[in-house]
DSSP file (Angstrom, degrees, kcal/mol; ACC not computed):
  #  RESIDUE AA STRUCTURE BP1 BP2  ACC     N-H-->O    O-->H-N    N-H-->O    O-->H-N    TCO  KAPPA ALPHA  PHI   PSI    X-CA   Y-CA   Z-CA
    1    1 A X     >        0   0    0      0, 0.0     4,-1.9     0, 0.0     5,-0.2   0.000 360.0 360.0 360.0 -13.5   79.6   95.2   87.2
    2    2 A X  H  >  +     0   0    0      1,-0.2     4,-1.3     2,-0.2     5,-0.3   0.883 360.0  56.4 -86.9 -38.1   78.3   91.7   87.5
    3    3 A X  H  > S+     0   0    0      1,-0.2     4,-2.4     2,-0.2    -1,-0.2   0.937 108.9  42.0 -25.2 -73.6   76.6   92.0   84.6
    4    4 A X  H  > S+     0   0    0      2,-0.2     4,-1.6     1,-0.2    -2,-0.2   0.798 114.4  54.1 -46.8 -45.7   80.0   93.0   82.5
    5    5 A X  H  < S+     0   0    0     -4,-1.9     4,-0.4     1,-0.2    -1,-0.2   0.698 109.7  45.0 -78.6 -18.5   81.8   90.3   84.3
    6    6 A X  H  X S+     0   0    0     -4,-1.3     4,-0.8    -5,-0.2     3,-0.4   0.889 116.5  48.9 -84.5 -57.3   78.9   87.6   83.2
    7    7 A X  H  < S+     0   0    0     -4,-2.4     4,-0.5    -5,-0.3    -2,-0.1   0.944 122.5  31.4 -35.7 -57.1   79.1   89.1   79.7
    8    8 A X  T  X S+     0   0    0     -4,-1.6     4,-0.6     1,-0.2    -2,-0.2   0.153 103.7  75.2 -96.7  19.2   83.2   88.9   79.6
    9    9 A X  H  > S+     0   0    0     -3,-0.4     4,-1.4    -4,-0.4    -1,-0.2   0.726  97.2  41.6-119.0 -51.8   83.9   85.8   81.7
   10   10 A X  H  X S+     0   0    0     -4,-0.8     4,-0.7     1,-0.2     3,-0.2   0.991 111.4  56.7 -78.6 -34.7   82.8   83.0   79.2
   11   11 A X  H  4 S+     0   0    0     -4,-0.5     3,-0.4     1,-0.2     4,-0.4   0.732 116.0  32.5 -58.5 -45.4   84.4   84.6   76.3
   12   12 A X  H  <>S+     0   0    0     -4,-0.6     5,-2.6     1,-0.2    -1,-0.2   0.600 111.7  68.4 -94.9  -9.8   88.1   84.8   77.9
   13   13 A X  H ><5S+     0   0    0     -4,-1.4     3,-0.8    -3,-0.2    -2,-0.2   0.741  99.2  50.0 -74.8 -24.5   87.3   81.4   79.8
   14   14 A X  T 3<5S+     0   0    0     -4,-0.7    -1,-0.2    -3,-0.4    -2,-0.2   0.681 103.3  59.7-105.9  11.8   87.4   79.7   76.4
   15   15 A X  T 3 5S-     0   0    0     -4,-0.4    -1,-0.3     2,-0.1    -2,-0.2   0.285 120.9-106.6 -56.7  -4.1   90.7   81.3   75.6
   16   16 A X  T < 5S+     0   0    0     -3,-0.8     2,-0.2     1,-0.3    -3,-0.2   0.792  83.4 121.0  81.1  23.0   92.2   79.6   78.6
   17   17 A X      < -     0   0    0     -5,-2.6     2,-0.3    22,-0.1    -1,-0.3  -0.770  55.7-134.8-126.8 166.2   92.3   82.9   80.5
   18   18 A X  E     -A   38   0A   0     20,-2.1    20,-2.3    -2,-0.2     2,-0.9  -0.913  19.0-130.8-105.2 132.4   90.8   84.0   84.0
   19   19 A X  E     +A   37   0A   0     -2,-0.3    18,-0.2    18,-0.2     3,-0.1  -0.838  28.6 176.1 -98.1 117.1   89.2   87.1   84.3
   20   20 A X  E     -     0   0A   0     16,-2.0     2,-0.3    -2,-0.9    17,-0.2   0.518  57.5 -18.0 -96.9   1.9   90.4   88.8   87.2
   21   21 A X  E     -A   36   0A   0     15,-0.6    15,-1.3    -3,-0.0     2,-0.4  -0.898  46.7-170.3-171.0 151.1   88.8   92.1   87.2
   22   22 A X  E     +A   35   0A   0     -2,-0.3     2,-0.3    13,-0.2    13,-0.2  -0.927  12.8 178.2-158.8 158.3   87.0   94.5   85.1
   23   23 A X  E     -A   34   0A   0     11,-1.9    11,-1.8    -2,-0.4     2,-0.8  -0.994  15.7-152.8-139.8 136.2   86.2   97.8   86.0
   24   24 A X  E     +A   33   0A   0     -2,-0.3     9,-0.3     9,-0.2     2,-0.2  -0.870  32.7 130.6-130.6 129.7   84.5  100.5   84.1
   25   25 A X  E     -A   32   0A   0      7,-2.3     7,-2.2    -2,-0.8     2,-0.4  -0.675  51.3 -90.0-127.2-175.3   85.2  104.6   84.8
   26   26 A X  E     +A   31   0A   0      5,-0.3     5,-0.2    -2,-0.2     2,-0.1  -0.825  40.1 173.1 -94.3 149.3   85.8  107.7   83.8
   27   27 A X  S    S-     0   0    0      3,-4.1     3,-0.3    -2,-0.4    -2,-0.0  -0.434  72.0 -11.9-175.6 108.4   89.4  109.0   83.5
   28   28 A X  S    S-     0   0    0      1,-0.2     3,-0.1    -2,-0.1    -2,-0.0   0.685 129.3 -51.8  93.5  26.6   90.7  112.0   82.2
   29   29 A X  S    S+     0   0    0      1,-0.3     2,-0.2     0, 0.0    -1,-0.2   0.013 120.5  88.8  97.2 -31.2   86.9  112.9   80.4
   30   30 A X  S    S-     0   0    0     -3,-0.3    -3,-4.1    -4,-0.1    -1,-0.3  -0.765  79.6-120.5-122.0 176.4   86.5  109.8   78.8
   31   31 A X  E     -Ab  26  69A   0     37,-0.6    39,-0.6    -2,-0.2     2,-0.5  -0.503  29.8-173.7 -98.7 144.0   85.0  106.5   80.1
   32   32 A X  E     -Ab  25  70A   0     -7,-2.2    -7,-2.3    -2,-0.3     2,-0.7  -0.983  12.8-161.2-126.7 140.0   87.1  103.3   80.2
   33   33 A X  E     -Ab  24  71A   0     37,-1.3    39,-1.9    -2,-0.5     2,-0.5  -0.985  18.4-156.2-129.6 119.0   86.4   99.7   80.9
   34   34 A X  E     -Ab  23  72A   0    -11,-1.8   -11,-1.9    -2,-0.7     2,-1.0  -0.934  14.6-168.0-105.6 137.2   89.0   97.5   81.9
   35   35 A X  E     -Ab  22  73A   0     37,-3.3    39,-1.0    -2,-0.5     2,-0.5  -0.827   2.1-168.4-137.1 118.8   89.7   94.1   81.8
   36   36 A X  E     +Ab  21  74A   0    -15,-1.3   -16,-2.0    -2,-1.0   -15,-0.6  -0.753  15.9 173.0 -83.2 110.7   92.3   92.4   83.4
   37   37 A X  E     +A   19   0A   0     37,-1.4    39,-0.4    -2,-0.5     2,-0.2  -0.817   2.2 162.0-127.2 164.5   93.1   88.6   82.5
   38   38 A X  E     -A   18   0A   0    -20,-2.3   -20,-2.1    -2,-0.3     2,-0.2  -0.836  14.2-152.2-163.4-176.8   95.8   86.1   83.4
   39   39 A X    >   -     0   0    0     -2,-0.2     3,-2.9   -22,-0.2     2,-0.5  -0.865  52.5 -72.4 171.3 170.1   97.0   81.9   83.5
   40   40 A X  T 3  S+     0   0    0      1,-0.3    -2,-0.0    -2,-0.2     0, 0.0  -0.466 129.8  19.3 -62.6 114.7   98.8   79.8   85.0
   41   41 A X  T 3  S-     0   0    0     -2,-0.5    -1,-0.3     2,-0.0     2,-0.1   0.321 115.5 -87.2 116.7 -28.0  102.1   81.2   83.4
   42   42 A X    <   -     0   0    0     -3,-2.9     2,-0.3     2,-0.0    -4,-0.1  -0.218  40.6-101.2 102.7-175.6  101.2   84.7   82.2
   43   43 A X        -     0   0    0     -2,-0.1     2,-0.3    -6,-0.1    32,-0.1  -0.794  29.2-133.5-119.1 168.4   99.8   85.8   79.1
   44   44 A X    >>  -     0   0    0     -2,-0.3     4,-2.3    31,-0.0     3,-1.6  -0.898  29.9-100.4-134.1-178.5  101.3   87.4   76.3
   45   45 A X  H 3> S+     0   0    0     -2,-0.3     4,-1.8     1,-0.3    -2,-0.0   0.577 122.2  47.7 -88.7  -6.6  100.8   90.3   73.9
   46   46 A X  H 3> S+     0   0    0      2,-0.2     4,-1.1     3,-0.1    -1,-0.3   0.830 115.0  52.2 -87.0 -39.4   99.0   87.9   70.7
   47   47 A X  H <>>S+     0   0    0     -3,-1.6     4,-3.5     2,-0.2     5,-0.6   0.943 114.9  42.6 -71.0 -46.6   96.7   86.3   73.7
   48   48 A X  H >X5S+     0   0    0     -4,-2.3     3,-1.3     1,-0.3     4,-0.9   0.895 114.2  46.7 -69.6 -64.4   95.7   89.9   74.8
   49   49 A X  H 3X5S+     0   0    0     -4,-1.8     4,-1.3     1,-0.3    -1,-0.3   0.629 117.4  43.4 -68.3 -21.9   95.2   91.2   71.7
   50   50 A X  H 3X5S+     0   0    0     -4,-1.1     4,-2.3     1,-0.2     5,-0.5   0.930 111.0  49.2 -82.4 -49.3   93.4   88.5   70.8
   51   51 A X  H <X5S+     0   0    0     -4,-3.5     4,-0.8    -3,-1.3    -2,-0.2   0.668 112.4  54.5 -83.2 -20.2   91.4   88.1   74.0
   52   52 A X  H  X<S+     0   0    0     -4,-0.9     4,-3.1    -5,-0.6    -2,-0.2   0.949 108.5  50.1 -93.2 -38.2   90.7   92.4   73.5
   53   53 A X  H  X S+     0   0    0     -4,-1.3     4,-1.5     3,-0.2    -2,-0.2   0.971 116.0  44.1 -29.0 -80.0   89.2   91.6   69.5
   54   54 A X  H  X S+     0   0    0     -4,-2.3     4,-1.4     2,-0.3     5,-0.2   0.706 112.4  48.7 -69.9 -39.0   86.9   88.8   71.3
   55   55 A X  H >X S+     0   0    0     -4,-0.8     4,-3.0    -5,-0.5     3,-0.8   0.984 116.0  45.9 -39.9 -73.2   85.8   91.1   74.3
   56   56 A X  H >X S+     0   0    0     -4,-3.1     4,-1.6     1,-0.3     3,-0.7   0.857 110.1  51.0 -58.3 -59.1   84.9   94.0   71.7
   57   57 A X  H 3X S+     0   0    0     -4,-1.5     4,-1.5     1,-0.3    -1,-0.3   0.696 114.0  43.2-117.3 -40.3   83.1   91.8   69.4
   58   58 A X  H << S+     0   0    0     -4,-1.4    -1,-0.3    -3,-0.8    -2,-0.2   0.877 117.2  52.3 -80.1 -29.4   80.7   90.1   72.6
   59   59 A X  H X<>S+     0   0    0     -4,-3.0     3,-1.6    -3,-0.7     5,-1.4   0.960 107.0  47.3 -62.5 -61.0   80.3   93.5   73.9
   60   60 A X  H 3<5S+     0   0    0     -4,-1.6     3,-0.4     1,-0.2    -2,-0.2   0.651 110.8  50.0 -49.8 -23.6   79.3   94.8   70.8
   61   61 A X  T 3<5S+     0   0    0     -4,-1.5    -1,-0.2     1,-0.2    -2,-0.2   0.089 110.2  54.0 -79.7  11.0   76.6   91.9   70.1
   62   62 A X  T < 5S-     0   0    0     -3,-1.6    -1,-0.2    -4,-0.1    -2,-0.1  -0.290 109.4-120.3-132.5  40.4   75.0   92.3   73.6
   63   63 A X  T   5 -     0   0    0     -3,-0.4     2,-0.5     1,-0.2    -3,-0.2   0.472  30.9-167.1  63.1   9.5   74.4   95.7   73.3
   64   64 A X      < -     0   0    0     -5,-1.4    -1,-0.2     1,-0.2    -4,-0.1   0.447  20.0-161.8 -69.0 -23.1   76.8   96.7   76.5
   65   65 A X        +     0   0    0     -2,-0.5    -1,-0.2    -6,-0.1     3,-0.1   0.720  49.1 128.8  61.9  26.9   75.0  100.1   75.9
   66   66 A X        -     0   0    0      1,-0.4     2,-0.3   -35,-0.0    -1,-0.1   0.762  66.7-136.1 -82.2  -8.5   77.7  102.3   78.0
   67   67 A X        +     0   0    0      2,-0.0    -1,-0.4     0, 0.0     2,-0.3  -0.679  68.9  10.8 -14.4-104.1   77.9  104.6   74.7
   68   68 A X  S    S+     0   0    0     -2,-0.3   -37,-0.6    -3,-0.1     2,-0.2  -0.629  80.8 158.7-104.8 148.2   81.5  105.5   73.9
   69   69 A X  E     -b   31   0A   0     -2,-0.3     2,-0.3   -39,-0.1   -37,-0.2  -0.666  39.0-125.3-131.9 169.8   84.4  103.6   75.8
   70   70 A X  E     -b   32   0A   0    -39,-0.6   -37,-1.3    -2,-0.2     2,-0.2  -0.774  27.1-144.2-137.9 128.2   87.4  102.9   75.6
   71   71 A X  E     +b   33   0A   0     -2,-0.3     2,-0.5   -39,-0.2   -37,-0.2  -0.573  18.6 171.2-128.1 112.2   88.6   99.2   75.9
   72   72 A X  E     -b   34   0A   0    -39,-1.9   -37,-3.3    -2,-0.2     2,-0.5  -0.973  14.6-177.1-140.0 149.2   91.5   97.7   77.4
   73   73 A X  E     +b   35   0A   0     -2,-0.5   -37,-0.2   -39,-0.2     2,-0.2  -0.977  24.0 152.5-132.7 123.9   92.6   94.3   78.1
   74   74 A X  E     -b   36   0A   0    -39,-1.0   -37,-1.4    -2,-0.5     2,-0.3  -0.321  45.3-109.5-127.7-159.4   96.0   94.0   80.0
   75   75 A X        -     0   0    0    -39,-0.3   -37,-0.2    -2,-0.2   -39,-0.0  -0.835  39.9-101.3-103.8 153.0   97.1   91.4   82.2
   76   76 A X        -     0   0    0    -39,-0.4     3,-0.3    -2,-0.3     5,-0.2   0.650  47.2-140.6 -86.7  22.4   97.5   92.2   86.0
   77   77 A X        -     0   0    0      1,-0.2     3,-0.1     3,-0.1    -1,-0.1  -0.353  31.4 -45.4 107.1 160.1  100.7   92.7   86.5
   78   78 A X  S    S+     0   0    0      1,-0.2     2,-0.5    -2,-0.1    -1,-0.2   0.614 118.2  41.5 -25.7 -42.5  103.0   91.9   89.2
   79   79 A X  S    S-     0   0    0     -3,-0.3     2,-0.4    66,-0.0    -1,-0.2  -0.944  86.4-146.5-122.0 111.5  101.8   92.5   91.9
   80   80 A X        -     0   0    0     -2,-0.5    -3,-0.1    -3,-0.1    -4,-0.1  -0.709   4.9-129.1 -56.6 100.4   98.2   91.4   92.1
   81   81 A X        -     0   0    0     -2,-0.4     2,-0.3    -5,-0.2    61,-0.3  -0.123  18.3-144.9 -82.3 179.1   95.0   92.7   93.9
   82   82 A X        +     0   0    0     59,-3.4    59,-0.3     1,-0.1    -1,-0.1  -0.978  32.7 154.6-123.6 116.3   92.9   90.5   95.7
   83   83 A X        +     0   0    0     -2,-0.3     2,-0.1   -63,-0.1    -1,-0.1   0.773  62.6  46.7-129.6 -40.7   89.1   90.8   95.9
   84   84 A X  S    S-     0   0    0      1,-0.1     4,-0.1     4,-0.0    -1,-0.1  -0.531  80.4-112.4 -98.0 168.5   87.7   87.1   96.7
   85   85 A X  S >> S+     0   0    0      1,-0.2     3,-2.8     2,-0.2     4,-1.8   0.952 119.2  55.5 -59.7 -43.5   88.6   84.3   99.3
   86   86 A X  H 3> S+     0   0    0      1,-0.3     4,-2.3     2,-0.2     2,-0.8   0.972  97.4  58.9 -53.6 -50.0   89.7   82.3   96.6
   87   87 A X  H 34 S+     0   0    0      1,-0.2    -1,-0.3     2,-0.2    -2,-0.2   0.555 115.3  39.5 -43.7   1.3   92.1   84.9   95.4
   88   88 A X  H X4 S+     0   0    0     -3,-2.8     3,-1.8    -2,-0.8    -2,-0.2   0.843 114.8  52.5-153.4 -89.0   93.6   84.6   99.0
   89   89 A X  H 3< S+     0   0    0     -4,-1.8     3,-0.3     1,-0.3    28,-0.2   0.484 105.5  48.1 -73.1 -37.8   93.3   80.8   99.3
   90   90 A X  T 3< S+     0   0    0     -4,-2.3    -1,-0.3    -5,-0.4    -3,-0.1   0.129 113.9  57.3 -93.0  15.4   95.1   79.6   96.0
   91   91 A X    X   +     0   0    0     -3,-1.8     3,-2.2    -5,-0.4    23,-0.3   0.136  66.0 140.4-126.7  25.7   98.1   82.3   97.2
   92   92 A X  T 3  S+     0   0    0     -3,-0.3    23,-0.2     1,-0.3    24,-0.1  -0.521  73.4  37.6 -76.8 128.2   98.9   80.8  100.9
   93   93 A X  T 3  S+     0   0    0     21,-0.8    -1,-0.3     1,-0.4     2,-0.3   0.096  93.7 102.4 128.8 -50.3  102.6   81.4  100.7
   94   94 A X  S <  S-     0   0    0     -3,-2.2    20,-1.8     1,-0.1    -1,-0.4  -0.485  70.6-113.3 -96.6 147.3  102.9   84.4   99.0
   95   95 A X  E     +C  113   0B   0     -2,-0.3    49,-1.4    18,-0.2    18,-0.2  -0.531  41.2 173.7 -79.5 144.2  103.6   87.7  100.4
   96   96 A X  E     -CD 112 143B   0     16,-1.2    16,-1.0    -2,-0.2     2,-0.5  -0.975  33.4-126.6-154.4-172.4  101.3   90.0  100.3
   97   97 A X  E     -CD 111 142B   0     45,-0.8    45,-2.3    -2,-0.2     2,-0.4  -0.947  27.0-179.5-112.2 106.5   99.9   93.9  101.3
   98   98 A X  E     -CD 110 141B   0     12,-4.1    12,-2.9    -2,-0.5     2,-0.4  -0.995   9.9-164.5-125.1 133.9   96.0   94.5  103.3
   99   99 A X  E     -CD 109 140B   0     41,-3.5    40,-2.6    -2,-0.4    41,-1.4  -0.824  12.8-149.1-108.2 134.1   95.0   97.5  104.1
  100  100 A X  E     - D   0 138B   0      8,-1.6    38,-0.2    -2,-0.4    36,-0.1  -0.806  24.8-131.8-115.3 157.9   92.1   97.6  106.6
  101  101 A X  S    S+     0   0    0     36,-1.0     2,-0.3    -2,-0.3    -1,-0.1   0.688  97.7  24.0 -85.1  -2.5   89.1  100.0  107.1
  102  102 A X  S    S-     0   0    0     35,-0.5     2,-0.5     5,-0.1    -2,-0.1  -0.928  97.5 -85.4-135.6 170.0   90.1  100.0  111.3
  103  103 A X        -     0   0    0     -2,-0.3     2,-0.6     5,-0.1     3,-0.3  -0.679  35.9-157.1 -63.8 126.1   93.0   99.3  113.0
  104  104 A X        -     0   0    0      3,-1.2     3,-0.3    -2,-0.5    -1,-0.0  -0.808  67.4 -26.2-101.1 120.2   94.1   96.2  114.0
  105  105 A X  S    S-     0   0    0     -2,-0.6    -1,-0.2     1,-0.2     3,-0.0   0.948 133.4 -41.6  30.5  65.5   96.5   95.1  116.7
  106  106 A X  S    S+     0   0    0     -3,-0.3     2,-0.3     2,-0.0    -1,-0.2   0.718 127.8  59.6  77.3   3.7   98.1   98.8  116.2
  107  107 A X        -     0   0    0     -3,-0.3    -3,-1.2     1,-0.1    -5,-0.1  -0.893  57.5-148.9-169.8 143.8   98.1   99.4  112.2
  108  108 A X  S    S+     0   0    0     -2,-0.3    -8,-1.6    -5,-0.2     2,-0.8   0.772  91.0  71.1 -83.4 -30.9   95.4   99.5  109.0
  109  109 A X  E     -C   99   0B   0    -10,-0.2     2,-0.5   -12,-0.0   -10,-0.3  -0.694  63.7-179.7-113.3 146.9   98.4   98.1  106.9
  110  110 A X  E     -C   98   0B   0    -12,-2.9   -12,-4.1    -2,-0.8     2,-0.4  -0.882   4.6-168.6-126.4 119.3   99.7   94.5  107.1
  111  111 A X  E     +C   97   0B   0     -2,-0.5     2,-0.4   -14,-0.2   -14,-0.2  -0.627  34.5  82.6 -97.1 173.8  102.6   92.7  105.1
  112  112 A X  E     -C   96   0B   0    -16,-1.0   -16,-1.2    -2,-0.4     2,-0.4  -0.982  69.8 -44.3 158.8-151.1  103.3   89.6  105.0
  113  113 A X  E     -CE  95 125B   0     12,-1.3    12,-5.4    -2,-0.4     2,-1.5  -0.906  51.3-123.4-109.1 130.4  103.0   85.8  104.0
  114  114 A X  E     - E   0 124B   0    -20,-1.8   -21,-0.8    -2,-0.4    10,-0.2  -0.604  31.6-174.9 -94.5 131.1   99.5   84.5  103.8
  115  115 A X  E    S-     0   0B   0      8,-3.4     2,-0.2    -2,-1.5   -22,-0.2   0.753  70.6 -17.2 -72.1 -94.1   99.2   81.1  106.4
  116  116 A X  E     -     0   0B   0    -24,-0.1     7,-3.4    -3,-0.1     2,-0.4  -0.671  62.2-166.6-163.6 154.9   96.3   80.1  105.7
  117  117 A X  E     + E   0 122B   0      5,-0.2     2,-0.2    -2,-0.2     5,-0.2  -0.983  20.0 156.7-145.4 128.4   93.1   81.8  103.9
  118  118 A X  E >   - E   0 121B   0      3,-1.7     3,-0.7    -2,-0.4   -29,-0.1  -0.821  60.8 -63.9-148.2-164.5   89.2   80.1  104.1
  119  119 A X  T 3  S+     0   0    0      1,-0.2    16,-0.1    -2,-0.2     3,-0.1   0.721 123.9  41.7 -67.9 -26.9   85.8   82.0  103.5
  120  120 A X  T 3  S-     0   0    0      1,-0.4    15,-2.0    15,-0.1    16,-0.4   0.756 118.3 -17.1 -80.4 -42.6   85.7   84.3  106.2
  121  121 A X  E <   -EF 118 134B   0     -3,-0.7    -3,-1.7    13,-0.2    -1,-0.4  -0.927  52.0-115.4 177.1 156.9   89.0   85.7  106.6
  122  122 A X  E     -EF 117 133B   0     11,-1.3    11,-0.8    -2,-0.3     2,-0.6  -0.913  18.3-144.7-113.8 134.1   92.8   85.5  105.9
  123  123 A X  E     - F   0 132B   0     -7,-3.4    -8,-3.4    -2,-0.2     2,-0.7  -0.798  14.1-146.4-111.6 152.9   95.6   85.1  108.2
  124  124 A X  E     -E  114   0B   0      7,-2.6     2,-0.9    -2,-0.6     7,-0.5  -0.808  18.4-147.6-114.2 114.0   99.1   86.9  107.8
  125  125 A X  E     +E  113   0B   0    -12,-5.4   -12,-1.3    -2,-0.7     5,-0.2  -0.722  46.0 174.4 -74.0  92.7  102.3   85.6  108.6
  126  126 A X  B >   -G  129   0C   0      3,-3.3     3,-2.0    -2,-0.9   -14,-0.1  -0.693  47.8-108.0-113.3 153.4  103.7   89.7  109.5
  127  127 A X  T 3  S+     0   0    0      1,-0.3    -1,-0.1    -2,-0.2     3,-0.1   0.872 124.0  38.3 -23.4 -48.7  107.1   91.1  111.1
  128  128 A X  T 3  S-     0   0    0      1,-0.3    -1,-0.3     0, 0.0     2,-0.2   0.020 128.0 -98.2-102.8  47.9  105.0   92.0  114.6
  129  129 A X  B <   -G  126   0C   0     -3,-2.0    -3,-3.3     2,-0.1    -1,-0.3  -0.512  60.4  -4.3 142.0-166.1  103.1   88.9  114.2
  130  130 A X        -     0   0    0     -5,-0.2     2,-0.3    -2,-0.2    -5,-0.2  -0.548  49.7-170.7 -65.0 152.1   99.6   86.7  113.1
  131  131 A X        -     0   0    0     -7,-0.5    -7,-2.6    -2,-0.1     2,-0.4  -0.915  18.0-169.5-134.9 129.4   96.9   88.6  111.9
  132  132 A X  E     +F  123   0B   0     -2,-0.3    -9,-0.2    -9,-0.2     2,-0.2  -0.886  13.5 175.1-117.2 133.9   93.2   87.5  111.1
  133  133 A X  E     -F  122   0B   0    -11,-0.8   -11,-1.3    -2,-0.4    -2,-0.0  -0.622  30.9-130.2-164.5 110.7   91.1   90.3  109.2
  134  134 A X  E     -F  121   0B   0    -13,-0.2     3,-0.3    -2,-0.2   -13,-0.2   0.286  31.8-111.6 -21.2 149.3   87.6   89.2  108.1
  135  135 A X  S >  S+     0   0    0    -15,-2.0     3,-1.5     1,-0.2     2,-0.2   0.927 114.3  65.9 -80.2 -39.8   87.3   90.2  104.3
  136  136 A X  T 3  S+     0   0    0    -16,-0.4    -1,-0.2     1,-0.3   -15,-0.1   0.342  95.5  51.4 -92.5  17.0   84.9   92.7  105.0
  137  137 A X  T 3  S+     0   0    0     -3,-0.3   -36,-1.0    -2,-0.2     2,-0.6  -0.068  89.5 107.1-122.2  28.9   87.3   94.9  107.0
  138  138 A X  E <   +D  100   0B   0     -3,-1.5   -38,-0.3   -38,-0.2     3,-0.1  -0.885  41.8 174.0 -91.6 102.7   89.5   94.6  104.1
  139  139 A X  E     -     0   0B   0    -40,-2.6     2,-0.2    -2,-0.6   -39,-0.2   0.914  69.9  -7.2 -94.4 -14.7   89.6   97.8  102.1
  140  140 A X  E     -D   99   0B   0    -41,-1.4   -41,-3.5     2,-0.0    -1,-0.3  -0.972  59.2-178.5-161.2 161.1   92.3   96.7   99.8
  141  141 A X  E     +D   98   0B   0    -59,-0.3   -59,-3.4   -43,-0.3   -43,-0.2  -0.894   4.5 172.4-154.8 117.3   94.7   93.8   99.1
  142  142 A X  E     -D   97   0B   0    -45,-2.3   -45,-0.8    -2,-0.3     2,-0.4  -0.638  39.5-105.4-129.8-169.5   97.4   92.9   96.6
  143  143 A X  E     -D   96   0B   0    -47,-0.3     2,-0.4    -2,-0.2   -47,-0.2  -0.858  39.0-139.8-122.3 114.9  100.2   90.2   95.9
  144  144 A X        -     0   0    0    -49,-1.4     2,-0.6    -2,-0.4   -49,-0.2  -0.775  11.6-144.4 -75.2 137.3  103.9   92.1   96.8
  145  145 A X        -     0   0    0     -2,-0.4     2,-0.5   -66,-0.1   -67,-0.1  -0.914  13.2-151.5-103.9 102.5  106.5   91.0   94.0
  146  146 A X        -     0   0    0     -2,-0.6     2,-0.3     1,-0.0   -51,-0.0  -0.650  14.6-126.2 -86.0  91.0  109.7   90.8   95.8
  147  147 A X        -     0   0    0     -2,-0.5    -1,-0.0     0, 0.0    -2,-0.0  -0.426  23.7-111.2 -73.8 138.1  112.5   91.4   93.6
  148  148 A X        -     0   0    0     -2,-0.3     2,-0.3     1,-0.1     0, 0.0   0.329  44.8-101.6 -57.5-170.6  115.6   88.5   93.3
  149  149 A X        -     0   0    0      1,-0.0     2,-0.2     0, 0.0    -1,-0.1  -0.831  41.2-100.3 -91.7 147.0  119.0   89.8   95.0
  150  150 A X              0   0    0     -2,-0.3    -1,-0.0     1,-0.1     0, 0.0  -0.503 360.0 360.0 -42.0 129.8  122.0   91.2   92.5
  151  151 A X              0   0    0     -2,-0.2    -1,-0.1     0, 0.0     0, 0.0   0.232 360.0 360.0 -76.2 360.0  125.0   89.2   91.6
């Protein structure tokens, strides 16, 4: 994957976008690679299409050699996962959801607000309390989107 990401990374960098994931799998019989990109501000549907053109076209000149794919470039969404420290470090503030591979002070999943986030490990402002959990006893983590109240 680091490969793919090395490939697709300068190409959407000089679009002004961040690549925040790509993934490639099977699903449903056929193979898919996705690639998720974003800015400060969101993207919209002329940037993605544009940014899915420019993808296919580097992919195709470096050979990517998966044979047949199918190629999508979306944004990530609302609620966001979290895979590096940074992703965690430039979000202190935000609520968010980690699921851990053990239990921790009594539970594998933890909401909250992230305090404060550096290489090692993030701590969570939660209902029963702080929490510290080491990235590597992270098995997943995303960004909750908390919708306004009704007038």
């Amino acid at each position: 994957m680091e490969r793919l990401e090395t490939l697709i990374e300068p190409v959407v960098g000089a679009l002004g976008l961040e690549l925040v994931e790509a993934t490639f799998g099977k699903e449903g019989g056929r193979s898919v690679l996705r690639v998720f990109v974003d800015r400060e501000g969101g993207v919209d549907l002329e940037t993605i299409a544009e940014a899915s053109r420019k993808v296919s076209r580097r992919l195709d000149v470096e050979d990517f050699g998966r044979g047949s794919y199918t190629l999508e470039v979306s944004s990530p969404g609302l609620e966001r996962r979290l895979r590096k420290p940074a992703d965690f470090t430039t979000r202190v503030g935000q609520k968010v959801k980690v699921k851990s591979y053990e239990v921790i002070e009594g539970s594998k999943s933890h909401v909250g607000s992230i305090l404060a986030a550096d290489d090692e490990a993030v701590r969570i402002g939660t209902d029963a309390g702080e929490r510290v959990i080491a990235y590597e006893k992270i098995s997943s983590a995303r960004t909750v989107f908390e919708w306004g109240s009704r007038r």
